[in-house]
C-alpha positions as CSV (number, residue, x, y, z in Angstrom):
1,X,-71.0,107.7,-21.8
2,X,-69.6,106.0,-25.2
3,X,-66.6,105.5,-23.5
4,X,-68.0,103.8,-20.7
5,X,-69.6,101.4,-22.8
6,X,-66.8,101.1,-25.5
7,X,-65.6,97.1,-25.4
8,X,-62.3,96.5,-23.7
9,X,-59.5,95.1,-25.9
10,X,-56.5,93.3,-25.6
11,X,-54.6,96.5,-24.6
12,X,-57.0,97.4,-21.9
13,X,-56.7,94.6,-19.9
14,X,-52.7,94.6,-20.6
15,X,-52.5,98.4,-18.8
16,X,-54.7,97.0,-15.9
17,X,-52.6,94.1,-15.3
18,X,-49.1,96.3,-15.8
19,X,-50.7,98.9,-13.4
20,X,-52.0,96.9,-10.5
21,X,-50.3,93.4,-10.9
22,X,-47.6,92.5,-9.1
23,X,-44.7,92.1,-12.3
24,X,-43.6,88.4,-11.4
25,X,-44.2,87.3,-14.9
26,X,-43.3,88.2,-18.4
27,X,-46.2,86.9,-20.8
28,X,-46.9,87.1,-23.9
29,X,-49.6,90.1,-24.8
30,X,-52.6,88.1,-25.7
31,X,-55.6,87.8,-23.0
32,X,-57.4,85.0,-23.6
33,X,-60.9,85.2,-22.6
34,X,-61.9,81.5,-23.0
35,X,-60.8,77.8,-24.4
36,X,-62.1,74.5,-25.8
37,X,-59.9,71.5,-26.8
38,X,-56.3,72.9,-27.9
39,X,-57.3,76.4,-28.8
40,X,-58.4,79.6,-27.0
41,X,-59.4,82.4,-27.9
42,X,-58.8,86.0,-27.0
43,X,-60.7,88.8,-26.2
44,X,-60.1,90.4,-29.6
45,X,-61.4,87.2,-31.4
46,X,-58.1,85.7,-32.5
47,X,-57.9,82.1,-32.4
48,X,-54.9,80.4,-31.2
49,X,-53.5,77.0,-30.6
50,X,-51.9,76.1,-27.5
51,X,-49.2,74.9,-27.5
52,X,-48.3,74.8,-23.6
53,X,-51.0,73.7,-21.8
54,X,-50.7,75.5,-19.0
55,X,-47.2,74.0,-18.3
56,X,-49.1,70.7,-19.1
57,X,-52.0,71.5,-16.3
58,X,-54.7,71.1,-19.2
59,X,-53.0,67.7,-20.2
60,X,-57.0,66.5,-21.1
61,X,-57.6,69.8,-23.2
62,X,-59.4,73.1,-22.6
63,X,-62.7,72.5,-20.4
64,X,-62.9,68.8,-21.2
65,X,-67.0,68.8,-20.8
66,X,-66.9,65.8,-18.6
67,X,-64.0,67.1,-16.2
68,X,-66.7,70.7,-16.1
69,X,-69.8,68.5,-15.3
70,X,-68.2,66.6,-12.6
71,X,-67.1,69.9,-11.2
72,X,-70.3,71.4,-11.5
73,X,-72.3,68.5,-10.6
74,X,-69.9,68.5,-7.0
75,X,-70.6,72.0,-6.8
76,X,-73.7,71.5,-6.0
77,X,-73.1,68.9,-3.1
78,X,-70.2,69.6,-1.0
79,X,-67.2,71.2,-2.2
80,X,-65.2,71.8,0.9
81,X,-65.2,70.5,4.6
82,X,-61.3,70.0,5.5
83,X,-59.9,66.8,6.6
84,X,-61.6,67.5,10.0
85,X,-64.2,64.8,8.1
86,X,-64.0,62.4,5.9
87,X,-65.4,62.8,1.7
88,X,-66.5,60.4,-0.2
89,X,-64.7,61.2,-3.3
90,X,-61.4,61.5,-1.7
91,X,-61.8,58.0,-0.9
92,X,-62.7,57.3,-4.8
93,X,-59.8,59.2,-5.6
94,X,-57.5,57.6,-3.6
95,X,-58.9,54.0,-4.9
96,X,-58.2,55.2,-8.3
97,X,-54.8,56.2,-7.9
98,X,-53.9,53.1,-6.3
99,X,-55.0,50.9,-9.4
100,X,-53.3,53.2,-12.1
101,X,-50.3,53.3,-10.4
102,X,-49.9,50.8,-7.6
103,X,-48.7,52.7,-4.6
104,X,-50.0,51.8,-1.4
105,X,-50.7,55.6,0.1
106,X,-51.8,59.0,-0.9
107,X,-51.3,62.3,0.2
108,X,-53.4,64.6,-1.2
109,X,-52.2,68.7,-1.5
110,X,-53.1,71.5,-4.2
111,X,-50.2,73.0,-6.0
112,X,-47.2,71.5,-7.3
113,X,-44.9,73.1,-4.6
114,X,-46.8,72.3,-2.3
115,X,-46.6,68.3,-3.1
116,X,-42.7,69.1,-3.2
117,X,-42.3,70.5,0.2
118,X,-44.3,67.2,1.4
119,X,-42.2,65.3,-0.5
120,X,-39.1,66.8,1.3
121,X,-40.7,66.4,4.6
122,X,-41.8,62.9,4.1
123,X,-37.8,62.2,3.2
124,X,-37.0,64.1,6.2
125,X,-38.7,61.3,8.5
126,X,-38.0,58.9,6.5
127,X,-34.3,59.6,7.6
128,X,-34.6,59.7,11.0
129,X,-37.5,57.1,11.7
130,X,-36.1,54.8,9.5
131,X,-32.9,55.1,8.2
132,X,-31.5,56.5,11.4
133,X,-30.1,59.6,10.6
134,X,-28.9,62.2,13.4
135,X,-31.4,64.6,13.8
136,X,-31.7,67.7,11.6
137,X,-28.8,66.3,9.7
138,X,-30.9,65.0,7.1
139,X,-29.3,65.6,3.4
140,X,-31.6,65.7,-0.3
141,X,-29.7,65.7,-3.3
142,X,-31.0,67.8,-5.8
143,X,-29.8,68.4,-9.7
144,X,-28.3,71.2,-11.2
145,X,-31.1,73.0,-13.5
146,X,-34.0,71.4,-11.4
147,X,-36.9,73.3,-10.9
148,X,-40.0,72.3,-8.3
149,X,-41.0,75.6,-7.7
150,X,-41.3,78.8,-5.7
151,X,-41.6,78.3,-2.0
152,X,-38.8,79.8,0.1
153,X,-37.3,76.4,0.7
154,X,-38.0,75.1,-2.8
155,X,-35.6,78.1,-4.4
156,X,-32.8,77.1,-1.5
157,X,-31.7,74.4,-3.6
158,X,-32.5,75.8,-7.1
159,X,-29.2,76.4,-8.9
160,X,-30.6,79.2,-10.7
161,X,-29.7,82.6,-9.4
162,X,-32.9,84.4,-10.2
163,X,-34.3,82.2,-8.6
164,X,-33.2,82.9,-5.4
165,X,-32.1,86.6,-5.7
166,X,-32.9,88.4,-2.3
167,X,-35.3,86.0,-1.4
168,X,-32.3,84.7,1.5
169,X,-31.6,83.2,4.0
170,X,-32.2,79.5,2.6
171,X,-33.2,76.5,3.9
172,X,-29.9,74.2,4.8
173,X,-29.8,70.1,4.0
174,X,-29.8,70.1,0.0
175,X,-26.7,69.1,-2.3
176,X,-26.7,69.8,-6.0
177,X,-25.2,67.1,-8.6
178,X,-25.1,67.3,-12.3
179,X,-28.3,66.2,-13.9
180,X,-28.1,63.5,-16.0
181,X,-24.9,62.3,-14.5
182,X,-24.7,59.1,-12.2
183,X,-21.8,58.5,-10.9
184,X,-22.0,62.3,-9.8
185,X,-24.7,61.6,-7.7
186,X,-23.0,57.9,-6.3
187,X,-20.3,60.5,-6.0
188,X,-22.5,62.7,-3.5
189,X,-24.4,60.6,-0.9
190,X,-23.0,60.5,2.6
191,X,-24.4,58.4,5.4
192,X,-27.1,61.9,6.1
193,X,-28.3,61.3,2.5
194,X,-32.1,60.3,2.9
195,X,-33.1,61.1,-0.8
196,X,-32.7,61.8,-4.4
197,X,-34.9,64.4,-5.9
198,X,-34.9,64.4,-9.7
199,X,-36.9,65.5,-12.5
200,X,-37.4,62.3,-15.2
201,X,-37.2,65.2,-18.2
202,X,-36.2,68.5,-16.8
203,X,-39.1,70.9,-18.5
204,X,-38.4,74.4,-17.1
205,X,-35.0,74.2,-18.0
206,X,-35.4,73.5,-21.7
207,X,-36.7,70.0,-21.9
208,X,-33.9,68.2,-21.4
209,X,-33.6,64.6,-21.8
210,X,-31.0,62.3,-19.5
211,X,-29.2,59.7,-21.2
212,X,-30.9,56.5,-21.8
213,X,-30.6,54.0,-19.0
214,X,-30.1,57.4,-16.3
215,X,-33.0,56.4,-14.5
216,X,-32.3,53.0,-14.4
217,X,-29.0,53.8,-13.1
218,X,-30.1,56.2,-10.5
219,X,-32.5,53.4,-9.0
220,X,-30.0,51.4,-8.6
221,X,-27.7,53.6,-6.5
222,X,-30.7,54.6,-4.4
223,X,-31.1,51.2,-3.7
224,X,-27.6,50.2,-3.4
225,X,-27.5,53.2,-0.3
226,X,-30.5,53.1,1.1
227,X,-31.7,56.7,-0.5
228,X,-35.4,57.2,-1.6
229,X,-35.6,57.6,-5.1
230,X,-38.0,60.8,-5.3
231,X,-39.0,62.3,-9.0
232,X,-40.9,64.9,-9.4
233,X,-43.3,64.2,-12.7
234,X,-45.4,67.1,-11.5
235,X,-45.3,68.3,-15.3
236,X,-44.0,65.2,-17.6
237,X,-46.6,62.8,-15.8
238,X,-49.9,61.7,-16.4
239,X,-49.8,60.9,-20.4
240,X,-47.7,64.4,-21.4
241,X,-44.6,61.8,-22.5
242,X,-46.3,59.1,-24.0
243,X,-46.7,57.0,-20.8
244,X,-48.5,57.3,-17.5
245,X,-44.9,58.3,-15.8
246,X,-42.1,59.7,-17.4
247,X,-40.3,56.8,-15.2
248,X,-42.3,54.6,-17.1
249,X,-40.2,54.6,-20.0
250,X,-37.3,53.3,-18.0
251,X,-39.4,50.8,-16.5
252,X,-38.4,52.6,-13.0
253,X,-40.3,53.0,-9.9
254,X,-39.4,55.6,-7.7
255,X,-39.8,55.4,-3.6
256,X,-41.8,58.6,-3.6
257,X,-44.1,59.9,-6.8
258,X,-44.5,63.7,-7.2
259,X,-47.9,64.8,-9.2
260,X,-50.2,67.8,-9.7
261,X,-50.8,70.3,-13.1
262,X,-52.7,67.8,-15.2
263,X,-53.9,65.7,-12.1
264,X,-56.9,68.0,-12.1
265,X,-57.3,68.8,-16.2
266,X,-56.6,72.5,-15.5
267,X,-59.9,73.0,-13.4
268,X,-58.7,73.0,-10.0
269,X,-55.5,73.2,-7.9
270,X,-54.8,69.4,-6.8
271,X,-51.7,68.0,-6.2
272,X,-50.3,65.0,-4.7
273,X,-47.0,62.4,-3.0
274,X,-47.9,59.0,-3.8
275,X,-45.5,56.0,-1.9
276,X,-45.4,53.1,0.0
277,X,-46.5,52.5,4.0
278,X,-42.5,52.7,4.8
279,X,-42.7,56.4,3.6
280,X,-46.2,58.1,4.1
281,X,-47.3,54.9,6.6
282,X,-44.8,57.6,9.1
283,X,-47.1,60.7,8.6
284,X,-49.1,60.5,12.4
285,X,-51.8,63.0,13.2
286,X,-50.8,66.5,13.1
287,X,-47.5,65.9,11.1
288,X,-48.8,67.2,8.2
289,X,-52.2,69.0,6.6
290,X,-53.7,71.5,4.3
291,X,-57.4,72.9,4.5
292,X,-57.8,73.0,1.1
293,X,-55.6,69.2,0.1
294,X,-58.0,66.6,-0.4
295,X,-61.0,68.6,-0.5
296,X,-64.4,67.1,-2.2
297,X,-64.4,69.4,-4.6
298,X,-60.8,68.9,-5.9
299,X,-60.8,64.6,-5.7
300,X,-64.1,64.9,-8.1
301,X,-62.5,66.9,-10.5
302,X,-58.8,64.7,-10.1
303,X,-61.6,61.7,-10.3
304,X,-62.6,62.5,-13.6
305,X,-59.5,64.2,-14.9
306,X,-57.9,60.4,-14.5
307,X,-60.6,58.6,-15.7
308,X,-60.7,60.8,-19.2
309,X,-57.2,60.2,-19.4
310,X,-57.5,56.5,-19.5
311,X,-61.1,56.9,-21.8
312,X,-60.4,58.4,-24.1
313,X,-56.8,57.1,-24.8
314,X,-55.4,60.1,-24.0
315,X,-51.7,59.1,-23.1
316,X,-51.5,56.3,-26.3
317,X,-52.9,59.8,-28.5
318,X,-49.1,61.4,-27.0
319,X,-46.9,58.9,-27.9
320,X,-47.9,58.8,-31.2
321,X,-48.4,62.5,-31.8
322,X,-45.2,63.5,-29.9
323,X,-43.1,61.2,-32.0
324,X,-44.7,62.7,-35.3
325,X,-44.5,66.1,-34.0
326,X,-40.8,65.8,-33.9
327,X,-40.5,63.7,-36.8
328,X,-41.9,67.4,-38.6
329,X,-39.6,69.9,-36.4
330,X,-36.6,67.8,-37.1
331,X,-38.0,67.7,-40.9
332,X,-36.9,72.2,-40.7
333,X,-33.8,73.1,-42.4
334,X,-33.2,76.5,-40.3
335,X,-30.0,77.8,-39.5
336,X,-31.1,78.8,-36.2
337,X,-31.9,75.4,-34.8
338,X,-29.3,73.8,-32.4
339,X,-31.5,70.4,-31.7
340,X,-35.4,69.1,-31.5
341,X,-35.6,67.1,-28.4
342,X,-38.0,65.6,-26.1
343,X,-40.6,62.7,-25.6
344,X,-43.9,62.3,-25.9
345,X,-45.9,66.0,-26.4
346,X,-42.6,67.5,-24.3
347,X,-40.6,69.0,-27.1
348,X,-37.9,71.6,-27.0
349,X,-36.9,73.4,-29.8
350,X,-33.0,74.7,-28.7
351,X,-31.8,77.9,-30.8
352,X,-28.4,79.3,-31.7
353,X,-27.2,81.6,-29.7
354,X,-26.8,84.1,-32.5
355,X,-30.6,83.4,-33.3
356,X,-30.8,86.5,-31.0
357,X,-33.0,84.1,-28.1
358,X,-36.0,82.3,-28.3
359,X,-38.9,84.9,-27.1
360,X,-38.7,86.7,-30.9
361,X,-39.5,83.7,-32.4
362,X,-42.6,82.8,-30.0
363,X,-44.1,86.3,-30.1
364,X,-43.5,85.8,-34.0
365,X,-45.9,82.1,-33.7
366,X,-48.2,84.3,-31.7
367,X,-48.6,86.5,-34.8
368,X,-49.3,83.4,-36.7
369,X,-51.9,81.8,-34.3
370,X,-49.5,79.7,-32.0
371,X,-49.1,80.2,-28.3
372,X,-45.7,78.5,-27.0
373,X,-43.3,80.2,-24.7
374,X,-39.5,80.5,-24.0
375,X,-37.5,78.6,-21.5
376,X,-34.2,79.3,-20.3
377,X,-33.3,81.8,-23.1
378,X,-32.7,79.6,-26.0
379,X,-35.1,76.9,-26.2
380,X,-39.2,77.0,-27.1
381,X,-41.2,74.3,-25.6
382,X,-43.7,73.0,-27.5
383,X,-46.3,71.1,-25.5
384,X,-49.9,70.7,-26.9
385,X,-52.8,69.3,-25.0
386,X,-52.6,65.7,-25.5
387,X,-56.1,65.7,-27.8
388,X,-53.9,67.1,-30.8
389,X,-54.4,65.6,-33.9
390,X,-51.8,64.8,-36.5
391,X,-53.7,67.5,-39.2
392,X,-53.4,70.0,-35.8
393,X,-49.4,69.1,-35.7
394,X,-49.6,69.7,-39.7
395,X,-51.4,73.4,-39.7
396,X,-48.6,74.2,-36.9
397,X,-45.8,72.9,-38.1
398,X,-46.7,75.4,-41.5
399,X,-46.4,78.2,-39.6
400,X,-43.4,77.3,-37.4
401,X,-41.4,77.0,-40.4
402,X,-42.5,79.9,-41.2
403,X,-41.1,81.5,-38.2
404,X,-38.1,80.0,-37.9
405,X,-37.1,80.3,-41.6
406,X,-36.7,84.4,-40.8
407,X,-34.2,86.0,-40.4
């Protein structure tokens, strides 16, 4: 009977997860049992700050109270009726969008692959209504080291292996160009080529940065060959780089907008394409759906999630944090750092190779109170929910030195 009613710990719910999960992750071992602002807490009572945001889903913070009360407070009226009928807070939602960002239509879906995969079909019709390509010869260039997810056609054009590992056969009409690299991409469209897909900051594989002007450049070509210019700011939009878009900082405006993670402050799966009548003005009855997309419950909680952003100055709070943030990584003298990069809270820390890989080092800032995780081997993102304060960024950047100081 005491053992019955002993409390669980950290390494009880770690052997349930590793015997009856499926082992498609590798996390850190800390099980968080709740969250407010930039910290959470595990079930142990360790504080920590996080310093991923849910691969920037909780953009707004932790439970942001007025995010949770909108939520509740649609809880209690409708939360889900599928687009068999119409809501009216999709309709809100959709008249919010369309005044922070300007495009004409909205197409409403829950997770960030899932907003891809629209995106891609959306392209796809694009081509042949539009442009006039032959059908099912429709080509989408993609970039080397992209990453838009997990779905089975998703991973067809990811140029990581592991990715795609046994998961075969793959869905055709994709070309892969050099990220970062123009004239590459000039280089690759054919008279099939309906779209670029790019990511304005690749995230996943180690916040990398194009050159200045890439963006610009890239908008141009599209335009130049009649391509849709498609990014994907499913996580460096909404505030996490100092600007509403990652695009914005280019002053660029892509065809088709890809968004999701923060879109709902980490409450709810919600996901969107945002574009113009020429693109999703194509999308007929039947083309297209999802019982879940667009649901009451989601648009109240996307609702809310935008309005705090714009509040509570949310995405100005980034710019400035995110350049001071850097300005203190730069600031430490270790022998195993290779380069600080990033923009806004999007930061990448990239390692030696001899530092013997980045996961040491971020089970090390776990030890100290800091929750970050490794991407692509080398490199330790550091992104913060966008609330972080500059004393936060000083107690952190303490005990990263500390870390990466060892040996």
């Amino acid at each position: 009977m005491v053992e019955t009613l002993r409390a669980r710990t950290s390494a009880d719910y770690i052997a349930l997860e590793d015997l009856y999960g499926a082992h498609n992750y590798h996390p850190l071992d800390v099980v968080i049992e709740r969250a407010e602002g930039i910290w959470v807490y595990d079930v142990d009572g360790n504080r920590y700050m996080d310093c991923l945001s849910a691969y920037s889903a909780v953009n707004q913070g932790h439970c942001h109270p007025r995010i949770r009360q909108a939520l509740i407070d649609q809880a209690y009226r409708v939360t889900l009726t599928s687009r068999a009928f119409r809501s009216d807070k999709l309709a809100l939602l959709y008249e919010k969008l369309h005044e922070m960002t300007g495009y004409a239509r909205f197409l409403p879906m829950n997770s960030g692959a899932e907003a891809v995969e629209t995106a891609v079909k959306a392209a796809r019709k694009w081509g042949y209504r539009v442009k006039g390509v032959a059908p099912n010869k429709a080509e989408i260039i993609v970039c080397q080291g992209n990453f838009h997810g997990r779905t089975t056609t998703i991973i067809s054009f990811s140029s990581e292996e592991a990715y795609r590992e046994d998961f075969g056969p793959f869905t055709p009409g994709f070309v892969i160009v050099p990220y970062g690299n123009a004239e590459a991409l000039e280089a690759a469209i054919t008279p099939n080529t309906v779209a670029f897909l790019v990511e304005p900051i690749q995230g996943e594989a180690g916040v990398i940065v194009p050159p200045p002007g890439y963006l610009q450049r890239v908008r141009e070509i599209c335009d130049r060959h009649n391509v849709l210019m498609m990014a994907d700011e499913i996580q460096t939009g909404l505030g996490r780089t100092g600007a509403l878009f990652a695009c914005d900082h280019e002053d660029v405006r892509p065809d088709v907008m890809i968004i999701g993670k923060a879109l709902s402050g980490g409450f709810y799966p919600v996901s969107a394409v945002l574009s113009d009548d020429e693109v999703l003005g194509l999308f007929k009855p039947g083309d297209h759906g999802s019982t879940f997309g667009g649901n009451p419950l989601g648009a109240a909680v996307a609702l809310e999630a935008l309005n705090v952003l714009e509040d509570e100055d949310m995405i100005e709070n980034a710019a400035e944090m995110g350049e001071y943030f850097m300005e203190r990584l730069a600031e430490i003298n270790s022998p195993h750092i290779k380069e600080v990069r990033g923009k806004g809270l999007l930061i990448g820390v990239e390692l030696k190779p001899q530092a013997g890989g980045a996961r040491r080092f971020c089970e090390a800032l776990q030890q100290r109170g800091i929750l970050c995780k490794e991407t692509r081997k080398h490199t330790i993102r550091f992104a913060p929910p966008l609330v972080i304060t500059r004393q936060d960024i000083d107690w952190a950047v303490e005990r990263i030195r500390e870390v990466l100081l060892m040996a």
